[in-house]
N, CA, C and O atoms as CSV, one atom per row, in Angstrom:
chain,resi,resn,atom,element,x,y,z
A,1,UNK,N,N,-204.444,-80.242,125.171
A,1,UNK,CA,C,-204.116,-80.225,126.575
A,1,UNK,C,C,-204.036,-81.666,127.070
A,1,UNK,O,O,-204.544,-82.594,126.441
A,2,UNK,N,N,-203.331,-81.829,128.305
A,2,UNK,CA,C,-202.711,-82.883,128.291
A,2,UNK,C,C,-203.889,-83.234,129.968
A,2,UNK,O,O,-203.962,-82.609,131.026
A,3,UNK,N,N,-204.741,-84.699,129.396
A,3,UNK,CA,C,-205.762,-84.966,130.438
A,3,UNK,C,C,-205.023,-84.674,131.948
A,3,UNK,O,O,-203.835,-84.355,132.002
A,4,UNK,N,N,-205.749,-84.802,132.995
A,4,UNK,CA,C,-204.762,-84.982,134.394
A,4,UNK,C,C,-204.551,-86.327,134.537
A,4,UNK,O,O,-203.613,-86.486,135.319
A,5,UNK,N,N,-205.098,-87.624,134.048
A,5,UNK,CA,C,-205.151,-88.797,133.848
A,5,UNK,C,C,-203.104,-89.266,133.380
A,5,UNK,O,O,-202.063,-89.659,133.906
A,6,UNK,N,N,-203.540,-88.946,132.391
A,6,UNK,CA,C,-202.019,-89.195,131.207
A,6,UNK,C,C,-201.293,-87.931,132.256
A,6,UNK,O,O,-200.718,-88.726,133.000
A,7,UNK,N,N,-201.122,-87.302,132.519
A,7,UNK,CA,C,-200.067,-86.711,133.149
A,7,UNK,C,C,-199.798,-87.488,134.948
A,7,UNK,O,O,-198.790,-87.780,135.590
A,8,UNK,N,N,-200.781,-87.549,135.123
A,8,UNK,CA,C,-200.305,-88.473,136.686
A,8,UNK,C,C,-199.703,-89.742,136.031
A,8,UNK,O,O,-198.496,-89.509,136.100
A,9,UNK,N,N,-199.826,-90.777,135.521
A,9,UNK,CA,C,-199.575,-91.979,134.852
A,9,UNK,C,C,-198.092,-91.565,134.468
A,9,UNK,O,O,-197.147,-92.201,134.934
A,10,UNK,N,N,-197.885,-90.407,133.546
A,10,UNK,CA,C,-196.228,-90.092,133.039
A,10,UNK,C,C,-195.316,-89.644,134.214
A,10,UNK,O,O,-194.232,-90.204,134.376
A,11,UNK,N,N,-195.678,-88.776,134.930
A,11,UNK,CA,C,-195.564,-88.468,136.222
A,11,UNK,C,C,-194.766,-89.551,137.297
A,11,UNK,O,O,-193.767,-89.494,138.014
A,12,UNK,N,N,-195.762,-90.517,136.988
A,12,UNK,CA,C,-195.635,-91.533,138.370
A,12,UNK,C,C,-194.593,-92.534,138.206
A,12,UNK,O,O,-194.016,-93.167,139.090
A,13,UNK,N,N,-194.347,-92.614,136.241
A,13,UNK,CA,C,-193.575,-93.437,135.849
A,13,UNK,C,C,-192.064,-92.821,135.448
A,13,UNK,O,O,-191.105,-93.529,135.143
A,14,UNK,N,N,-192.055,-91.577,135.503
A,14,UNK,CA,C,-190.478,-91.102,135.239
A,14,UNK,C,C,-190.359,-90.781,136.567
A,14,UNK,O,O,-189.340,-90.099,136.672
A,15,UNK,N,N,-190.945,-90.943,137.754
A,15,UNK,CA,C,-190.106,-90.567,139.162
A,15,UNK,C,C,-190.177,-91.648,140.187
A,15,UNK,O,O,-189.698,-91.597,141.319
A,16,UNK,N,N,-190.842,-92.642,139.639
A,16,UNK,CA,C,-190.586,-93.611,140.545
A,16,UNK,C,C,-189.312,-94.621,140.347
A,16,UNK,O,O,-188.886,-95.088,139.290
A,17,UNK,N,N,-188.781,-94.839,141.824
A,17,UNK,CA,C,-187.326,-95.816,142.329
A,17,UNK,C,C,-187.765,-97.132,141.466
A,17,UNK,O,O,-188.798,-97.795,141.555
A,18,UNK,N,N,-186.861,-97.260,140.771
A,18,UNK,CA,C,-186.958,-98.767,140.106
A,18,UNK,C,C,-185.815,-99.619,141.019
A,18,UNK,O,O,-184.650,-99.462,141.384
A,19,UNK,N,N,-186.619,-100.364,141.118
A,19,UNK,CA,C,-185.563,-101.167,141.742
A,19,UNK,C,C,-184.594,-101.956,141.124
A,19,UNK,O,O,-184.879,-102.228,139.958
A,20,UNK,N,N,-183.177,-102.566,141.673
A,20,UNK,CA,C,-182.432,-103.249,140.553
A,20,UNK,C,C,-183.025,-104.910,140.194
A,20,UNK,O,O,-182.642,-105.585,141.150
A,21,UNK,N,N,-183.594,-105.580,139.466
A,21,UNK,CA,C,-183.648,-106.423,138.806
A,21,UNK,C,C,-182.556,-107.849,139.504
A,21,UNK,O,O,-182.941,-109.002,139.696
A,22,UNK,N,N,-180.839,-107.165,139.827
A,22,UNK,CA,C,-180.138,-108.384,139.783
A,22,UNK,C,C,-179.112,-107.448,139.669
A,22,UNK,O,O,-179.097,-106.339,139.134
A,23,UNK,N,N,-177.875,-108.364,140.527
A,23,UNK,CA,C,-176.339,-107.498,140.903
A,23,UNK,C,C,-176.148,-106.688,139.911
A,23,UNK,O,O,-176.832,-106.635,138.888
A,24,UNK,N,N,-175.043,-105.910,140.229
A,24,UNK,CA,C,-174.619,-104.976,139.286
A,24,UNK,C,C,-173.391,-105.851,138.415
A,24,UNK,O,O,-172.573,-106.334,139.198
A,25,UNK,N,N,-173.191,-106.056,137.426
A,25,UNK,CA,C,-172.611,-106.960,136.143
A,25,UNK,C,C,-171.111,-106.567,136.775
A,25,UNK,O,O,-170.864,-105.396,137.067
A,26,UNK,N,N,-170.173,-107.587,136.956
A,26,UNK,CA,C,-169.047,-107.368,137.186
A,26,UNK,C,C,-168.120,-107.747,135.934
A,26,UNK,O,O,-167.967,-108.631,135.091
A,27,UNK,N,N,-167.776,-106.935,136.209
A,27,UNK,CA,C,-165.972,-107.484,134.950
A,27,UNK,C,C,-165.540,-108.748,135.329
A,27,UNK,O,O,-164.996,-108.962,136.412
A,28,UNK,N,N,-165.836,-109.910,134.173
A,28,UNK,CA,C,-164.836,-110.579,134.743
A,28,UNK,C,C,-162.955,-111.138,133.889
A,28,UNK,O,O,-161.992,-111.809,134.262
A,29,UNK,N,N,-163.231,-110.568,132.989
A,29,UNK,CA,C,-161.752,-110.347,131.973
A,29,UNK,C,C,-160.749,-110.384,132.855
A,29,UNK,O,O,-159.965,-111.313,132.662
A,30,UNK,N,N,-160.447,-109.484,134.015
A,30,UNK,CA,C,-159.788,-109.080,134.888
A,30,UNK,C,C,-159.106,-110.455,135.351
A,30,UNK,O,O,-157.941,-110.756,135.091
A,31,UNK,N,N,-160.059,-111.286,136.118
A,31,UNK,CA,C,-159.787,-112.565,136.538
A,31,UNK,C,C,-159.266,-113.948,135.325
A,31,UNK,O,O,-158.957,-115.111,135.588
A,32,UNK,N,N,-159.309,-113.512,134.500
A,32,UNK,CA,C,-158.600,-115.039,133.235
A,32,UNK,C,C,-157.733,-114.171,132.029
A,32,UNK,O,O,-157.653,-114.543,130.858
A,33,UNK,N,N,-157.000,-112.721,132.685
A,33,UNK,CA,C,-156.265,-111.841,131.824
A,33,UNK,C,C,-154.951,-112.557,131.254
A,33,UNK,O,O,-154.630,-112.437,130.072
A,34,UNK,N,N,-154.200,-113.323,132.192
A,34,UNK,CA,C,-153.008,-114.028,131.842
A,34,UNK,C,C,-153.506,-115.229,130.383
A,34,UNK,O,O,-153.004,-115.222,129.259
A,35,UNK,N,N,-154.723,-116.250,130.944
A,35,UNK,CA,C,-155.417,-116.813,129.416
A,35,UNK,C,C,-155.494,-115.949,128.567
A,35,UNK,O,O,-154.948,-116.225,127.499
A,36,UNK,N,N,-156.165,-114.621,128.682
A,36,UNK,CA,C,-156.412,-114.193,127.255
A,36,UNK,C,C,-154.985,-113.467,126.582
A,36,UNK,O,O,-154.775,-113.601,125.376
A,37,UNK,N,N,-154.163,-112.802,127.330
A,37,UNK,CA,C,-153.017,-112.555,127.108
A,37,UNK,C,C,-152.196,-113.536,126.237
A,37,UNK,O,O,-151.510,-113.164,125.284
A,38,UNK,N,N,-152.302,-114.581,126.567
A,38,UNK,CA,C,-151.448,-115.710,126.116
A,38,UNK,C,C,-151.449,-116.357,125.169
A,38,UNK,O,O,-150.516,-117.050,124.762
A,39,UNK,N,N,-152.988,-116.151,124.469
A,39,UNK,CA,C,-153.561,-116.774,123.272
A,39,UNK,C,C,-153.134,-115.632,122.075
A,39,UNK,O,O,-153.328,-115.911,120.892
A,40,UNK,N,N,-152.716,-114.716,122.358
A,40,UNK,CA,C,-152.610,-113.649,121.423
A,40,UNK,C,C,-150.926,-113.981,120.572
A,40,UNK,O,O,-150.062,-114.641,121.148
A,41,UNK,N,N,-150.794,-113.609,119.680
A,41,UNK,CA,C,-149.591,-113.957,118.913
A,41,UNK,C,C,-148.717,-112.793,119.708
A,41,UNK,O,O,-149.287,-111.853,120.263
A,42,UNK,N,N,-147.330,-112.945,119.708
A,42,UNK,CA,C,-146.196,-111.925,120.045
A,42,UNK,C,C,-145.877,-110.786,119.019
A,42,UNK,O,O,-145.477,-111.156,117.915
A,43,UNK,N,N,-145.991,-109.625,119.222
A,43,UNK,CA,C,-145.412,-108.964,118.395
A,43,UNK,C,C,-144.137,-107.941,119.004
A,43,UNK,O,O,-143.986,-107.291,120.038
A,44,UNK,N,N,-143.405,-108.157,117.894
A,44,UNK,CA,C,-141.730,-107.510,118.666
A,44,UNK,C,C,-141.605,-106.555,117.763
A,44,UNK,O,O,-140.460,-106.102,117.770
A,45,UNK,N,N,-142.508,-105.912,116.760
A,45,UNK,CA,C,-142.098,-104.527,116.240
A,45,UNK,C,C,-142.947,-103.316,116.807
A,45,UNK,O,O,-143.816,-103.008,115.992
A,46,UNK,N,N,-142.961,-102.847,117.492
A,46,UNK,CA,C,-143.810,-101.642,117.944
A,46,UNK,C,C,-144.066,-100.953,116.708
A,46,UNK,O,O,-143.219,-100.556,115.908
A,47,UNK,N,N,-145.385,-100.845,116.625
A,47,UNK,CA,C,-146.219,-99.703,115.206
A,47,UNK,C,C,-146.428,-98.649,115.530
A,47,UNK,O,O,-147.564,-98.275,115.824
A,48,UNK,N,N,-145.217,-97.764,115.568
A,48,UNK,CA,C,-145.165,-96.406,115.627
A,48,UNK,C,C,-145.683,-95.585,114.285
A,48,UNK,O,O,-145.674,-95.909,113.098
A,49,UNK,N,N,-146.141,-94.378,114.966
A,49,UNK,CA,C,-146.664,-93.380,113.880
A,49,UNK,C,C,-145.623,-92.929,112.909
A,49,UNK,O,O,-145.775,-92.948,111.688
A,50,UNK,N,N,-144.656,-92.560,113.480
A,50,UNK,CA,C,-143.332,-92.163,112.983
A,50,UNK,C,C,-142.114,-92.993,112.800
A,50,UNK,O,O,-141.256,-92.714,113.637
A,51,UNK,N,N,-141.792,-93.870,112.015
A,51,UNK,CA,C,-140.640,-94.537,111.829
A,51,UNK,C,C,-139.470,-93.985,112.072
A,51,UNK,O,O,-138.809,-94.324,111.091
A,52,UNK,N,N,-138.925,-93.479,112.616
A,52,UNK,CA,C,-136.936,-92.806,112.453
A,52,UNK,C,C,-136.635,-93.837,112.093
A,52,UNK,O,O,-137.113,-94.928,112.403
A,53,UNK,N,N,-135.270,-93.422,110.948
A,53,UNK,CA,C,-134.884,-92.116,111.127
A,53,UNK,C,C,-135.844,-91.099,109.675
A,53,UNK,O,O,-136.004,-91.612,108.567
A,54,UNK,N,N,-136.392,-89.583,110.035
A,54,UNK,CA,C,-137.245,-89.192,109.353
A,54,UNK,C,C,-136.373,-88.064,108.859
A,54,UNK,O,O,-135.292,-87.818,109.394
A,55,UNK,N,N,-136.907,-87.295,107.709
A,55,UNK,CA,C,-136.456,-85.744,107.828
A,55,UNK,C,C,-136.828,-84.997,108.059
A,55,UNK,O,O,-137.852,-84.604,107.499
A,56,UNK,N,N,-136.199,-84.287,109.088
A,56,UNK,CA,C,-136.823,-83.035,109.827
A,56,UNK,C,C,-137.525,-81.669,109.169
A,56,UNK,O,O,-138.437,-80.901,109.473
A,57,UNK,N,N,-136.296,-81.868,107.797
A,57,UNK,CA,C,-136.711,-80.503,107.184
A,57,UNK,C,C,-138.530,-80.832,106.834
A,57,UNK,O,O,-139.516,-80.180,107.177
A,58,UNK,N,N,-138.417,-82.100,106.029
A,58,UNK,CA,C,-139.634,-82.145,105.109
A,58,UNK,C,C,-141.028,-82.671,106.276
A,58,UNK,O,O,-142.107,-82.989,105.774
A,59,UNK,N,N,-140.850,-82.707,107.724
A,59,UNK,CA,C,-141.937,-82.773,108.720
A,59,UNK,C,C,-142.172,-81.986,108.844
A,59,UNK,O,O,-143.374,-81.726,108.787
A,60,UNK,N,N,-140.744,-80.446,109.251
A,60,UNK,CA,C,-141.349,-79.115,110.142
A,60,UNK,C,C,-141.997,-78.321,108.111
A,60,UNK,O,O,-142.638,-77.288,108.300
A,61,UNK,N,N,-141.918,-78.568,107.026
A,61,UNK,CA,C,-142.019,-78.163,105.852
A,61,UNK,C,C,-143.550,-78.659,106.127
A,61,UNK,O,O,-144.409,-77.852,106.483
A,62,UNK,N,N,-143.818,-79.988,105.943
A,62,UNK,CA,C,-145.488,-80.151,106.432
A,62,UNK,C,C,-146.204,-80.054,107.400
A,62,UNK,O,O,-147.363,-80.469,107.438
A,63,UNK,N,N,-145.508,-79.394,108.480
A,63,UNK,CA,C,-146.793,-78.621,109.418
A,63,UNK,C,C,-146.484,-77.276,109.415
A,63,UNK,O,O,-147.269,-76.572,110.051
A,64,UNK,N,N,-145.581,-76.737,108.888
A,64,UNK,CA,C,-145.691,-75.220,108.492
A,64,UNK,C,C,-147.026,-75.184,107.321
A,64,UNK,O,O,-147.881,-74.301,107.389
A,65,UNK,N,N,-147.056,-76.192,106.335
A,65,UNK,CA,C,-147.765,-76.362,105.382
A,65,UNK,C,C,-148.913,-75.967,106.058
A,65,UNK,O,O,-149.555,-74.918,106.026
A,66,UNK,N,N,-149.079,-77.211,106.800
A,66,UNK,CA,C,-150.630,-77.832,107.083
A,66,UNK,C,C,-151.405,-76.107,108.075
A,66,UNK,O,O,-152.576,-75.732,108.139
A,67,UNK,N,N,-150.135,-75.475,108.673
A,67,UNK,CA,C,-150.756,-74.132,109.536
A,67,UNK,C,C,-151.004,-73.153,108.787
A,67,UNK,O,O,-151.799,-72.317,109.215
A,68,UNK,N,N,-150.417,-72.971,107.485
A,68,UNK,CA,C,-150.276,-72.116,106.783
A,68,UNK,C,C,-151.810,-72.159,105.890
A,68,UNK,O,O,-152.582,-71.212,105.735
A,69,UNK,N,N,-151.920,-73.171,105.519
A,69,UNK,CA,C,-152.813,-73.766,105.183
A,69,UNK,C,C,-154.274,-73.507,105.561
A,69,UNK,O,O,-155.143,-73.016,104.842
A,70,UNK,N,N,-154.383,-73.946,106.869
A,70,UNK,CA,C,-155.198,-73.624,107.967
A,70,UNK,C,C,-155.607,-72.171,108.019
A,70,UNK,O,O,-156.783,-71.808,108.004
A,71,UNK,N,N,-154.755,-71.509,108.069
A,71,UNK,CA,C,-154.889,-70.011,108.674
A,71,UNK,C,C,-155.553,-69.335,107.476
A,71,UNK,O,O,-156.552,-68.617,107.528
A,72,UNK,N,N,-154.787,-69.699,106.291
A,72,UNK,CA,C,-155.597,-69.072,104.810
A,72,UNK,C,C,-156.813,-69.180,104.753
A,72,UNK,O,O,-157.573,-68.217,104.644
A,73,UNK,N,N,-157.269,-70.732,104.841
A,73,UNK,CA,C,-158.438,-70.612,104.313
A,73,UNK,C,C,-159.638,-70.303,105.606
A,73,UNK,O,O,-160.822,-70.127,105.319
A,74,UNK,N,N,-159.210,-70.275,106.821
A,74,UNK,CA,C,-159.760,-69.571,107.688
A,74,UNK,C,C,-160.076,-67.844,107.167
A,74,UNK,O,O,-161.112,-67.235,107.432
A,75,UNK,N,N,-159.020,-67.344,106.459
A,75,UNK,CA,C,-158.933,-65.727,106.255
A,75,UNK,C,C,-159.892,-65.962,105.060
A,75,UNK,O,O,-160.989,-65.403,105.077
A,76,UNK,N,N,-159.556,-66.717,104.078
A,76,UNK,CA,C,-160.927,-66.499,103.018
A,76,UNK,C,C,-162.132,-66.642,103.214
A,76,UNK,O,O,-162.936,-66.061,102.486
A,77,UNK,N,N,-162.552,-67.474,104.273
A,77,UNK,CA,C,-163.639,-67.894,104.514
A,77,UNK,C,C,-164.120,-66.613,105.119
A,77,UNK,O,O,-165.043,-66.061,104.520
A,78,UNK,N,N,-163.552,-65.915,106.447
A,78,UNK,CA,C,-163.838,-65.036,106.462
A,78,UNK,C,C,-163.807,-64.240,106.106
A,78,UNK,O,O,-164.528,-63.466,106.734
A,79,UNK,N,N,-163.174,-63.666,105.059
A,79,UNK,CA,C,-163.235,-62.310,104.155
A,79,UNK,C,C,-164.383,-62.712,103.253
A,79,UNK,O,O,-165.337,-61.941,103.152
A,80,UNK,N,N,-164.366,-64.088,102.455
A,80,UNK,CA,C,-165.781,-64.074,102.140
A,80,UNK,C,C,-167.085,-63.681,102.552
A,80,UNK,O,O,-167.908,-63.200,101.774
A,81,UNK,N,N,-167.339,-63.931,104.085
A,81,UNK,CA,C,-168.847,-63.904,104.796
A,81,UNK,C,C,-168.782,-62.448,104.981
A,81,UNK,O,O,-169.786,-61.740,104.903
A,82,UNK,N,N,-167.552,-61.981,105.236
A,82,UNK,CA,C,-167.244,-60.574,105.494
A,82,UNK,C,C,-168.043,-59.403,103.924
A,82,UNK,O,O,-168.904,-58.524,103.955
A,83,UNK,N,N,-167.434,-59.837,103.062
A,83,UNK,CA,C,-167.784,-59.384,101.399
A,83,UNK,C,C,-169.256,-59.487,101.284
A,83,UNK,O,O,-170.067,-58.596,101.029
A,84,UNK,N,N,-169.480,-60.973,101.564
A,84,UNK,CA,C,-170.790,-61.508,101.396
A,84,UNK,C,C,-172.239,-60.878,102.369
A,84,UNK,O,O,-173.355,-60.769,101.859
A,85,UNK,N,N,-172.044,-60.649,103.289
A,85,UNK,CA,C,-173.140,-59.478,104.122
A,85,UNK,C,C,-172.607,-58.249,104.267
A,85,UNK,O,O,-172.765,-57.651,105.331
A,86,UNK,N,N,-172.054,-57.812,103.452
A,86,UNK,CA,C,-171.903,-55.985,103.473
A,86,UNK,C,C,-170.804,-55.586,104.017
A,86,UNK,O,O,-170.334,-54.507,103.655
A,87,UNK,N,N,-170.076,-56.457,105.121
A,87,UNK,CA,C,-169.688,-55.496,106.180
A,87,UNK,C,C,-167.981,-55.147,105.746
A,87,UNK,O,O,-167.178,-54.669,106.547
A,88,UNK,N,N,-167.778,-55.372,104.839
A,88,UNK,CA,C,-166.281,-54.803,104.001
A,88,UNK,C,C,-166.304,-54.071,102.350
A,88,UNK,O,O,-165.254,-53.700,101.825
């Protein structure tokens, strides 16, 4: 059991207003954005996920895959647990 001592003491210290210490920390990046901008090298190729030109067949072929995929081993898994506690 927990003394009344140690419980007023925990008590007094998770509900009491702390006060702030010192301002609240401002951003200052915001203000020297054009410097940091400027130091950075140029890049003129955008790094896209997808390069075009792609083939369509062999993208919509790998996410038919990837669903097909998906859905199976969702069904085994559950026909397993299904097998596996009785209930089929």
């Amino acid at each position: 059991m927990i003394s009344r001592r140690a419980l007023t003491v925990v008590t007094s210290r998770a509900c009491a207003k702390r006060s702030m210490s010192d301002a609240p920390k401002m951003h200052k990046a915001k203000d020297v954005w054009a410097s940091i901008e400027a130091t950075r090298p140029k890049d003129d190729h955008p790094h896209n996920v997808f390069h075009p030109p792609y083939n369509k067949f062999v993208a919509a072929f790998l996410v038919g895959g990837v669903v097909v995929f998906g859905y199976g081993s969702m069904y085994m898994g559950m026909r397993h647990q299904q097998y596996k506690q009785g209930y089929w």
